[in-house]
C-alpha positions as CSV (number, residue, x, y, z in Angstrom):
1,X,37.6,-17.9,140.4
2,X,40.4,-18.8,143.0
3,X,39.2,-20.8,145.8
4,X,40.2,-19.5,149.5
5,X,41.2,-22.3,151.6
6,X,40.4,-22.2,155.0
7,X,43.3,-21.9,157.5
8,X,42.8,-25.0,160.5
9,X,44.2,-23.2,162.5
10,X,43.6,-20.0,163.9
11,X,47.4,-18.7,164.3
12,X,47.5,-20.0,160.5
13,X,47.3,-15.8,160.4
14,X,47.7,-15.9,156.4
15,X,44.2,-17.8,156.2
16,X,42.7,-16.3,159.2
17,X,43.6,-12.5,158.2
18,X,42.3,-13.3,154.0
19,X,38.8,-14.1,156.3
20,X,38.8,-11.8,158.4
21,X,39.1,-8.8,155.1
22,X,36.6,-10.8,153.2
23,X,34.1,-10.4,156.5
24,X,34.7,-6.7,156.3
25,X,34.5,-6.0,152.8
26,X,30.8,-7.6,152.7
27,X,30.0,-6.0,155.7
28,X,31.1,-2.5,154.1
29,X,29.1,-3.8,151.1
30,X,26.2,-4.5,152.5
31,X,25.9,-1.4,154.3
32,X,25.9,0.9,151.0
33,X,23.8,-1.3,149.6
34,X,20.8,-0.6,152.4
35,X,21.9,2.8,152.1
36,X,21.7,3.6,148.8
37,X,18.1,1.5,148.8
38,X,16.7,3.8,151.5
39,X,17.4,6.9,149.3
40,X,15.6,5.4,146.5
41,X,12.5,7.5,145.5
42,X,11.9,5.4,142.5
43,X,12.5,2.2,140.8
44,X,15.0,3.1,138.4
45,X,17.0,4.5,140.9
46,X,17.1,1.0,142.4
47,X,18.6,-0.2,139.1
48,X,21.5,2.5,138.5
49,X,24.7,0.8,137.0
50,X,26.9,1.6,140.0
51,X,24.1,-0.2,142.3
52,X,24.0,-2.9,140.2
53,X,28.1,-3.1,140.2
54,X,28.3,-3.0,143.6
55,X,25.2,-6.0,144.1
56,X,27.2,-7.7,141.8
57,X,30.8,-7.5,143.8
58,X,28.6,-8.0,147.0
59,X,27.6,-11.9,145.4
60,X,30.9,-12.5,144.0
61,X,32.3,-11.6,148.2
62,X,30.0,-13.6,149.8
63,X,30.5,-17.1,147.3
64,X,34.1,-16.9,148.3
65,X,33.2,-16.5,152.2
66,X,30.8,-19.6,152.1
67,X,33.2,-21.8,150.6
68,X,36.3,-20.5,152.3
69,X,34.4,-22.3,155.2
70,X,31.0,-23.6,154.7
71,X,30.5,-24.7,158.3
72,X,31.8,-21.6,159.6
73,X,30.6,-18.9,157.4
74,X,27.7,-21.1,154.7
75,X,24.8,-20.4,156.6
76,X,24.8,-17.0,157.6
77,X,26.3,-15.5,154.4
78,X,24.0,-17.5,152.7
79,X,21.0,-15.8,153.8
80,X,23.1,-12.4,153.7
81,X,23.5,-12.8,150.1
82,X,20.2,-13.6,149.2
83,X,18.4,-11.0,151.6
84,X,20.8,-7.9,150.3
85,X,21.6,-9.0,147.0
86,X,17.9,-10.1,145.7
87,X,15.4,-10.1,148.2
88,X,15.4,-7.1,149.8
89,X,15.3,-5.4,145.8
90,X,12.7,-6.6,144.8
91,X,10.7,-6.0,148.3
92,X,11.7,-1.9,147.7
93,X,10.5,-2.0,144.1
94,X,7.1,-3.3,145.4
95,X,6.5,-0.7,147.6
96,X,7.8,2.1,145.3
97,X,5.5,0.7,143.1
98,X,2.6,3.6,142.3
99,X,-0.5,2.2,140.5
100,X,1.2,-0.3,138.4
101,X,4.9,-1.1,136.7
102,X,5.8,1.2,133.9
103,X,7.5,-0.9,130.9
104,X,10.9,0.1,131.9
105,X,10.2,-0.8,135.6
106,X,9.4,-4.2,134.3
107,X,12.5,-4.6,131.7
108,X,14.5,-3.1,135.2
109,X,12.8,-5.6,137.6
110,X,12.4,-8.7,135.6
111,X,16.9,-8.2,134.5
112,X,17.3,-8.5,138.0
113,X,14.9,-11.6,138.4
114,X,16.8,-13.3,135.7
115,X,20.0,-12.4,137.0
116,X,19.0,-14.5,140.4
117,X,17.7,-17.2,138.4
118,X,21.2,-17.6,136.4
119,X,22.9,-16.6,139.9
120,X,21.3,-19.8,142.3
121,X,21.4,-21.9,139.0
122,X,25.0,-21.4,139.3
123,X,25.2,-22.0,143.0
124,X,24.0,-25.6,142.9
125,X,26.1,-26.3,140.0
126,X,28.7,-25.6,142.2
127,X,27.7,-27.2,145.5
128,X,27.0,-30.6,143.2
129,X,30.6,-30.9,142.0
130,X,32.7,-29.6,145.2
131,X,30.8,-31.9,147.6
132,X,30.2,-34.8,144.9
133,X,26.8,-34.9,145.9
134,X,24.2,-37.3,143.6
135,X,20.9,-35.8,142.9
136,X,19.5,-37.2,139.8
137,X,16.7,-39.0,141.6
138,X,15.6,-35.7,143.2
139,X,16.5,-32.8,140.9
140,X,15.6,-32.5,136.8
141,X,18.8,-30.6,136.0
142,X,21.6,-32.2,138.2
143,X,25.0,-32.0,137.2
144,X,26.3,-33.5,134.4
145,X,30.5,-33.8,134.7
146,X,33.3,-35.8,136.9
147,X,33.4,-36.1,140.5
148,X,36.1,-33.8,142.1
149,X,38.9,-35.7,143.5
150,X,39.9,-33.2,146.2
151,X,35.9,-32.8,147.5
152,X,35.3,-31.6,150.7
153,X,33.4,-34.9,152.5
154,X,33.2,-34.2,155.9
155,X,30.4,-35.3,157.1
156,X,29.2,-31.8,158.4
157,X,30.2,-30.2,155.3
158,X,28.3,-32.5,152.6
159,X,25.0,-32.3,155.4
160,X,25.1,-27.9,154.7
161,X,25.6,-28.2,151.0
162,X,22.6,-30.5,150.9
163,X,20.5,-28.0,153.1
164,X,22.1,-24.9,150.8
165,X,20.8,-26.9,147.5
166,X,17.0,-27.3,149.2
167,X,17.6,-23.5,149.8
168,X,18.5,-22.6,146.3
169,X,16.0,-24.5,145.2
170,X,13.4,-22.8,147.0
171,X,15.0,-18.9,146.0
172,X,14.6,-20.2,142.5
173,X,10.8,-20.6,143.3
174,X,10.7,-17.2,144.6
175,X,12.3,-15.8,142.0
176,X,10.0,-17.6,139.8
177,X,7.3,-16.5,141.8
178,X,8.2,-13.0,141.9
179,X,7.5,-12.1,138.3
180,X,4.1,-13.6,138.8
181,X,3.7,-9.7,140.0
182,X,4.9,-8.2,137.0
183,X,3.1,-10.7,134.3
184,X,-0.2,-11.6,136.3
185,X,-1.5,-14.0,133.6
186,X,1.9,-15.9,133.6
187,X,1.5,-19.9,133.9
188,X,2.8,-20.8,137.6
189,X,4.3,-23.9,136.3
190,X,7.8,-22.6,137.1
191,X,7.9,-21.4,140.8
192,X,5.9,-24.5,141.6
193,X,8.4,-26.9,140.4
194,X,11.0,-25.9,141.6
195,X,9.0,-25.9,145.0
196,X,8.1,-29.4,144.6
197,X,11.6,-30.5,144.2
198,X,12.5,-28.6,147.7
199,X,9.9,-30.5,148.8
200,X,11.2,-34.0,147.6
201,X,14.5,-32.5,149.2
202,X,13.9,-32.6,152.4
203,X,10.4,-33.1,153.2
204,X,10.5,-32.8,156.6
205,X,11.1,-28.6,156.1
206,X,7.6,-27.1,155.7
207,X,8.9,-23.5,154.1
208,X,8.5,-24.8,150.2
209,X,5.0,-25.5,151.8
210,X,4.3,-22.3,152.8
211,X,5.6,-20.5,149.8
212,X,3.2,-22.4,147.8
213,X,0.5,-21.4,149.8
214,X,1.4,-18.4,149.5
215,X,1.6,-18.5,145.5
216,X,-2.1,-20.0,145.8
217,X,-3.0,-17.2,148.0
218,X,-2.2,-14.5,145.6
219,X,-4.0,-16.3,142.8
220,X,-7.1,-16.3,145.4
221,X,-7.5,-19.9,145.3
222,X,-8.0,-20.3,149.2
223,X,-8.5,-24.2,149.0
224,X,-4.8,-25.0,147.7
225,X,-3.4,-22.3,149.9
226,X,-5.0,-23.8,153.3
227,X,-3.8,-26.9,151.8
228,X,-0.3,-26.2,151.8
229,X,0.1,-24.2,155.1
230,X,-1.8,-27.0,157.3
231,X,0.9,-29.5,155.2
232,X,3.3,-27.0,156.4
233,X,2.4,-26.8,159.8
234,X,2.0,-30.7,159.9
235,X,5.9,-30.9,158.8
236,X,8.8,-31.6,161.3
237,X,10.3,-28.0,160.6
238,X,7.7,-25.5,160.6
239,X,8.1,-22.2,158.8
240,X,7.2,-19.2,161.7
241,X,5.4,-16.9,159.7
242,X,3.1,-19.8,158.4
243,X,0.2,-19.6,161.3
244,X,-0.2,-16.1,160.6
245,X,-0.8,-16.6,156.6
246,X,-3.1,-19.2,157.9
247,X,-5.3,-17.1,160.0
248,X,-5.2,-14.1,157.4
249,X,-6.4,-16.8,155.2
250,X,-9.3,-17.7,157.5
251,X,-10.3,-14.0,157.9
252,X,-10.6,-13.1,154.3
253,X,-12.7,-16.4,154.3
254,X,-14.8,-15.1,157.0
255,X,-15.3,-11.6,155.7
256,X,-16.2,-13.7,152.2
257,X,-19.1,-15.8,153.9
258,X,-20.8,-12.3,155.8
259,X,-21.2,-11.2,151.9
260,X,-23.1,-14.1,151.0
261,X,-27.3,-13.6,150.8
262,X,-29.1,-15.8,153.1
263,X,-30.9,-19.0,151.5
264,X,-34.1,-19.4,152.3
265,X,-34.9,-23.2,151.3
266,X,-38.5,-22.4,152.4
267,X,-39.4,-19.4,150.3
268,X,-42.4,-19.9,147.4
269,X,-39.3,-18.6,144.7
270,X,-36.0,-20.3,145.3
271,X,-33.2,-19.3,143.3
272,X,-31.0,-21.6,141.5
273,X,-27.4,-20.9,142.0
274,X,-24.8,-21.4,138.6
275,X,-22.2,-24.6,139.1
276,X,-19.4,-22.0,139.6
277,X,-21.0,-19.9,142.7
278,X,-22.2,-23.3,144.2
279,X,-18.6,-24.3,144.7
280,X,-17.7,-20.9,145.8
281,X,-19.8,-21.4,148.5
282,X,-18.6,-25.2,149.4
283,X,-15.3,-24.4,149.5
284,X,-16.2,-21.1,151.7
285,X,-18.2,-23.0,154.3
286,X,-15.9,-26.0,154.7
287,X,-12.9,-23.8,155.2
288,X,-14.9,-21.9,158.0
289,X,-15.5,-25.3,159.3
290,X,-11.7,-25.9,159.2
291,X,-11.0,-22.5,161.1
292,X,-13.3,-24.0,163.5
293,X,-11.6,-27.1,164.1
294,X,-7.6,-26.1,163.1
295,X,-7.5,-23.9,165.9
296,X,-10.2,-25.5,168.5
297,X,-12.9,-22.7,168.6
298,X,-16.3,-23.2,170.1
299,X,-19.3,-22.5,167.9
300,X,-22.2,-23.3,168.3
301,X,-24.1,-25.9,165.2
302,X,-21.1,-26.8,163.8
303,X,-23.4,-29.8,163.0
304,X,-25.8,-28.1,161.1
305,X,-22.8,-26.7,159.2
306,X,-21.5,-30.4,158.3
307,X,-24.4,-31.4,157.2
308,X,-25.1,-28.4,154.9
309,X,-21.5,-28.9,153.5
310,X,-22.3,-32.4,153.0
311,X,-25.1,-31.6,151.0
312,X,-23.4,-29.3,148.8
313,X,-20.3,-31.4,148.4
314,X,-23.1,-34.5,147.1
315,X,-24.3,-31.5,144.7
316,X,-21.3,-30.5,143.7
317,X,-19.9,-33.8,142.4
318,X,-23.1,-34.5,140.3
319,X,-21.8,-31.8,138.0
320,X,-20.3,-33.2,134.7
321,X,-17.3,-33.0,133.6
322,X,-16.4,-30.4,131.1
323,X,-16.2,-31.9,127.7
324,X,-13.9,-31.4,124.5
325,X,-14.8,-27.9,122.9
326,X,-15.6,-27.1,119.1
327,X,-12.2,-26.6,118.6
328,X,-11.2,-29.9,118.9
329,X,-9.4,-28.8,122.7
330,X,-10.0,-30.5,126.1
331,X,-9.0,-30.3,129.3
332,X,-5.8,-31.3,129.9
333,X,-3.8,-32.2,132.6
334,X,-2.5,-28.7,133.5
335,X,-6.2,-27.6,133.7
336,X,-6.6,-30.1,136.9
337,X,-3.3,-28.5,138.3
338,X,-3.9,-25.3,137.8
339,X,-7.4,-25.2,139.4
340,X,-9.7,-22.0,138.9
341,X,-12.0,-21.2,141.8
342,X,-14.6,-19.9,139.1
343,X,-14.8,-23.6,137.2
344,X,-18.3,-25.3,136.8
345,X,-16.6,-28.3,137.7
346,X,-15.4,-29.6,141.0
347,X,-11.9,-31.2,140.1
348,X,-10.3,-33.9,141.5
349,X,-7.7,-31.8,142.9
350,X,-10.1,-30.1,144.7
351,X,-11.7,-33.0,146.4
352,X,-7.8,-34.9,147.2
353,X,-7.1,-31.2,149.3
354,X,-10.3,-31.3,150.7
355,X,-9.5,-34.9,152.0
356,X,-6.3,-34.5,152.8
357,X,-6.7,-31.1,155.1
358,X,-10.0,-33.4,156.8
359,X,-7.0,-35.6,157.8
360,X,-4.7,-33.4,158.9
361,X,-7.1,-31.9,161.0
362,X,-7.8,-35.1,163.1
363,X,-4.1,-35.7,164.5
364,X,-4.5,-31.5,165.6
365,X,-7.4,-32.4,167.7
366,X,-6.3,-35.2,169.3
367,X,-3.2,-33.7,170.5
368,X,-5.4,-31.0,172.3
369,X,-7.9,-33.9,173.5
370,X,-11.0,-31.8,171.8
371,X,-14.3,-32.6,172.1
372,X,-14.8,-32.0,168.1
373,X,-13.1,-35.3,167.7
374,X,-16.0,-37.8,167.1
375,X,-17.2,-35.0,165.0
376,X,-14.3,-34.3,162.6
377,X,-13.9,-38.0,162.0
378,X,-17.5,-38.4,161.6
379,X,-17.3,-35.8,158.8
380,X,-14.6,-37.2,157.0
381,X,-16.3,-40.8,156.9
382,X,-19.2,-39.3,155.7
383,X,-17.3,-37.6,152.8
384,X,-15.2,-41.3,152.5
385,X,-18.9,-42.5,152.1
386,X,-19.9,-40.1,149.6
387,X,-16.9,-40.6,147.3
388,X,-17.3,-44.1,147.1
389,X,-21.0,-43.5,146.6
390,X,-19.9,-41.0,143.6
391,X,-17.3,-43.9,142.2
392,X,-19.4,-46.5,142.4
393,X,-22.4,-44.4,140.4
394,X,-19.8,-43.3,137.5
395,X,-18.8,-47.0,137.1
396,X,-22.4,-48.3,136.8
397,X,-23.2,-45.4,134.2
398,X,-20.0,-45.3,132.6
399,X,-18.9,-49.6,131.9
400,X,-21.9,-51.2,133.0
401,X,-24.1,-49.6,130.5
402,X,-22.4,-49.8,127.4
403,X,-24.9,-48.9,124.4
404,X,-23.3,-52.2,122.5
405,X,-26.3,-54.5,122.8
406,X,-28.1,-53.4,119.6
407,X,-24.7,-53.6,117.3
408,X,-24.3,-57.5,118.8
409,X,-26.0,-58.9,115.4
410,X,-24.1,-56.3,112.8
411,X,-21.2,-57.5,114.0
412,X,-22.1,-61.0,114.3
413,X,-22.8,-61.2,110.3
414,X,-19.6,-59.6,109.9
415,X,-17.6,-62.3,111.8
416,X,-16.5,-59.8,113.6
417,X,-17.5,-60.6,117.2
418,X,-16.7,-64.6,116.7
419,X,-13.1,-63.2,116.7
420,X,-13.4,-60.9,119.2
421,X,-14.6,-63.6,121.6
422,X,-12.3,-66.0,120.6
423,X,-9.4,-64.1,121.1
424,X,-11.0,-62.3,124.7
425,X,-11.2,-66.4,125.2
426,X,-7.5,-67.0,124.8
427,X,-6.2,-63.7,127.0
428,X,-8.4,-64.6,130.2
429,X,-8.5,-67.6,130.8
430,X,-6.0,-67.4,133.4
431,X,-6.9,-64.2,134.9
432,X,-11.2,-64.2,135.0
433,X,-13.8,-66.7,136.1
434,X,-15.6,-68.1,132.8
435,X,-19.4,-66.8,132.5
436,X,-22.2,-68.7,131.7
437,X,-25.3,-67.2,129.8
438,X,-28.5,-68.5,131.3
439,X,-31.1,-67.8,129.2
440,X,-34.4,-67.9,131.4
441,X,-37.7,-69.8,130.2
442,X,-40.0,-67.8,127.9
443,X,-42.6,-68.0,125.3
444,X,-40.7,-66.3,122.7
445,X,-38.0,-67.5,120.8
446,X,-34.7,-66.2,120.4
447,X,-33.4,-65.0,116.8
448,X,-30.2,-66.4,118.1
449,X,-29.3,-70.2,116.3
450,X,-28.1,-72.8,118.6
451,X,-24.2,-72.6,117.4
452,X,-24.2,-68.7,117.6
453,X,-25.6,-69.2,121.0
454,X,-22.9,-71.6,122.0
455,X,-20.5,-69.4,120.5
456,X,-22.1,-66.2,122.5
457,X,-21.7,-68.2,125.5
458,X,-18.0,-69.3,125.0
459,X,-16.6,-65.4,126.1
460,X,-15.1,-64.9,129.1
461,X,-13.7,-61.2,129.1
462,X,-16.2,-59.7,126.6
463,X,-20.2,-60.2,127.8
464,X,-22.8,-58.2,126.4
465,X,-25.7,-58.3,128.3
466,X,-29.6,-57.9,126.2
467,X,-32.5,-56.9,127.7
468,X,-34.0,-60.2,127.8
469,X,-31.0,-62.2,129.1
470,X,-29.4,-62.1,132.8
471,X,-25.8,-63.2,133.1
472,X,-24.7,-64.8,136.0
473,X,-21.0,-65.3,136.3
474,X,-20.0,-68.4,138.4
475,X,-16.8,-70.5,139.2
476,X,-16.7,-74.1,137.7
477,X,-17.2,-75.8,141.0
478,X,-20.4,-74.1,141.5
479,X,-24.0,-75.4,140.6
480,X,-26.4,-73.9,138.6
481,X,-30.5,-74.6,139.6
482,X,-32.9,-73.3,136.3
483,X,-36.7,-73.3,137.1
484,X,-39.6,-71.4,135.8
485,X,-39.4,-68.3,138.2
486,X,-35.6,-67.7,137.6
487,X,-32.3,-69.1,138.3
488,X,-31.3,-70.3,141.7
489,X,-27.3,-70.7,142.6
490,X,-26.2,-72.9,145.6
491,X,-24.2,-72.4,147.8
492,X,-20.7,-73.6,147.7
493,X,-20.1,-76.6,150.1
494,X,-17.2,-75.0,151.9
495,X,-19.0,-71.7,153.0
C-alpha cells in the first residue's frame, strides 16, 4: 500500500488536493454505508457482498487518511473507521435480532467479528514499526522485525500512535467481547486480556475499566462489575457513560434485595439457607451498602446493615474450600478468575473486590466531607479484622496441627527422621532460632532413650510437638527456669 505523505505546507496543492479527495471519498463512503444500514430489515441484508465491498474500501480510505497525517486526521478517522466500519454493524444486527441468531446470522456476524480482529491486529502491527515504538514489556504479541529508518518521531506523533495502540487494543476486547452474544457459554478469557493490557497501557484511562464491567455485567456477576466501574471512576480519565452503568447496576441490585423473604432470626422454625444463596445475599446487601455510600445517600440503619453484612461475611468465609472431584479435577486457577455468583465458595477474588471497592469508597467520601466517614472506615477495619481473624484460624488448623506426631517412632526405626533432622539442622541454622525441647517433670517415663532424645532435641526447622511435651523456642542468650509447675523463661536483660 503506497504511503500518502503529507504536504507541510498548505500551498504544497499536490499534497493538500490528494487530502482533501481522500476526505471526500470517506465521507461519500460513509454516508452509503448508514444508508444502506437504515434500509436493512434483516441481518443478511447487513452482510450483502457489495456492503461488505464497500466496508471494506471504506477501511482501506481511512488507514491512508490517518497516516497521511496522524496529528491532523489520526484521531477523528480513527473513531470514524471503527464506529462505521464495525461498531455500528454489529449494533444493527443486535437489534434486528428476533428471538435468537439463526446459524447463518451467526456464520454472517461472527465473519465480520473476525475480520475486525485480523483488521486492528493489523493496525498495531503497523503503528509499532512506523513509529518504532517498544512494547514488549506491555503487549504479548509486539512486533517482531527492524526499526524503520525513516519513522515519524515527532514527539506529538509517537504520543497518538501510543494512544491509537491502547485504542486498538481495547476494539480488540470488544470484538472479543462481542461474540460473547452469539456463543453465551464462550470462556471470556479473550476480551478480558486484551482489556488488561489497555489497562497496563495507560492506566490512567478508565474506559478498558468500564468495558470490563460491562463484560461482568452481562455475565450477572454484579460484584466484579461494580468493581470495575468504581476503578473506572477512580481513574484520571473517566469514561462518561460509566456513572450511568453504575447506577443501572445499583437498581437491578435494589430490585434483587425487594425479592428476597424476610428472616425472621426469632421464629420457633428457622430456615437454613444453602452456601450458594448465602453469598447471594452478602454480596446483595454490601452492594446496597455501597449505593449508599458511592453516591452519599441518607438511610436510615445503615449500622444495622454493617453489622448484618459483617455477620454474613464471618459465615461466609467459614465455608470450605471446594475439593478435588472423583475425576481426579480441581479447581484451577481460571475457576478463581472466572468467578460464578452461584459457587458454595466465597473466592478470594471475591473478598480482594470487596476490599478494594471498601477503599475506594473512603477517598469518595472525604472529598464530599460526609458524615458516613467514621463509618465506612469503621467497616472496612472491621472486615481488615475479620480476614486476619480468618488467616490466622486456617494457619493454626492447617500447619500447626499436623497429624505427624503418631508416625514420629515408625520413622524413627527407619532412620528416617535422624536424617531428616540432621539435614533441617544444616539448612537453618542461619535463618531460625534453635529450639529446645523441655520435657516437664512427671511420673511416667518416656519410651524415648536418652540419645534419641538428644537427637530429637538437635532440630531446628523440623519440631514435632506430642501431647505430653511443650516446646518452647528460645534464643541462645536467653535462660531457661524448670520447676515442678512448669517452665518459667526470664526475661532478657536488655528489655
Amino acid at each position: 500500500m503506497r504511503r500518502i505523505h503529507p504536504a507541510t505546507d498548505v500551498n504544497q496543492k499536490p499534497g493538500h488536493e490528494l487530502t482533501k479527495k481522500l476526505y471526500r471519498t470517506i465521507s461519500e463512503q460513509a454516508k452509503r454505508l448508514d444508508d444502506a444500514r437504515s434500509c436493512a430489515r434483516n441481518i443478511k441484508e447487513l452482510f450483502t457482498p457489495t456492503l461488505t465491498v464497500h466496508r471494506k474500501k471504506f477501511c482501506d480510505y481511512c488507514e491512508r487518511l490517518i497516516f497521511s497525517d496522524v496529528v491532523l486526521y489520526g484521531r477523528k478517522t480513527e473513531e470514524l473507521l471503527w464506529r462505521k466500519g464495525y461498531y455500528d454493524v454489529v449494533s444493527t444486527a443486535k437489534k434486528l435480532k428476533k428471538k435468537e441468531f439463526q446459524p447463518e446470522e451467526v456464520l454472517c456476524i461472527e465473519t465480520h467479528i473476525n475480520a475486525g480482529i485480523g483488521y486492528y491486529n493489523h493496525m498495531m502491527m503497523r503503528l509499532q514499526y512506523e513509529f518504532n515504538l517498544e512494547l514488549k514489556n506491555v503487549m504479548d504479541f509486539h512486533i517482531l522485525c527492524e526499526v524503520k529508518k525513516d519513522a515519524d518521531l515527532r514527539p506529538e506523533a509517537v504520543e497518538w500512535a501510543k494512544q491509537s495502540i491502547h485504542q486498538c487494543l481495547i476494539y480488540l476486547g470488544d470484538l472479543n467481547r462481542y461474540k460473547l452474544d452469539i456463543y453465551p457459554n464462550m470462556n471470556p478469557t479473550l476480551p478480558v486480556r486484551y482489556y488488561l493490557q489497555a489497562i497496563s497501557l495507560r492506566p490512567d484511562f478508565g474506559m478498558p475499566h468500564n468495558q470490563m464491567g460491562t463484560l461482568e455485567m452481562n455475565r450477572n456477576h454484579y460484584l466484579e462489575a461494580v468493581y470495575h466501574y468504581i476503578r473506572c471512576l477512580s481513574c484520571k480519565i473517566t469514561f462518561d457513560g460509566t456513572t450511568n452503568n453504575l447506577l443501572g447496576l445499583f437498581e437491578k441490585n435494589s430490585k434483587f434485595i425487594e425479592q428476597l423473604p424476610p428472616e425472621n432470626n426469632s421464629a420457633d422454625c428457622i430456615i437454613e439457607l444453602d452456601k450458594s444463596e448465602s453469598i447471594k445475599r452478602l454480596i446483595a446487601r454490601f452492594l446496597l451498602l455501597i449505593d449508599i455510600w458511592y453516591f452519599n445517600k441518607k438511610v436510615p440503619k445503615v449500622y444495622n446493615l454493617c453489622h448484618q453484612i459483617y455477620k454474613n461475611l464471618e459465615e461466609c468465609l467459614s465455608y470450605p474450600k471446594p475439593t478435588i472431584s472423583e475425576s481426579g479435577e480441581g479447581p484451577n486457577d481460571s475457576a478463581s478468575v472466572d468467578t460464578d455468583s452461584n459457587n458454595a465458595y466465597l473466592s478470594s477474588d471475591k473478598v480482594f473486590k470487596l476490599i478494594v471497592i471498601c477503599l475506594l469508597c473512603i477517598p469518595k467520601l472525604r472529598s464530599t466531607n460526609s458524615p458516613q466517614l467514621s463509618t465506612a472506615v469503621a467497616f472496612t477495619l472491621g472486615v481488615y479484622s475479620l480476614l486476619i481473624q480468618h488467616v490466622a484460624n486456617h494457619i493454626r488448623d492447617s500447619i500447626l496441627n499436623c497429624p505427624l506426631n503418631g508416625n514420629i517412632k515408625a520413622y524413627k526405626s527407619n532412620g528416617i527422621l535422624r536424617d531428616l533432622m540432621s539435614g533441617g539442622k544444616k539448612r537453618s541454622r542461619t535463618k531460625l532460632r534453635r529450639r529446645k525441647v523441655v520435657k516437664l517433670e512427671s511420673d511416667e517415663e518416656s519410651d524415648v532413650s536418652g540419645s534419641e532424645r538428644n537427637d530429637y532435641s538437635s532440630s531446628s526447622d523440623d519440631s514435632f510437638i506430642s501431647d505430653t511435651e511443650d516446646v518452647l523456642a528460645i534464643s541462645s542468650d536467653e535462660d531457661l527456669d524448670v520447676s515442678k509447675g512448669g517452665a518459667e523463661l526470664k526475661p532478657a536483660q536488655n528489655c
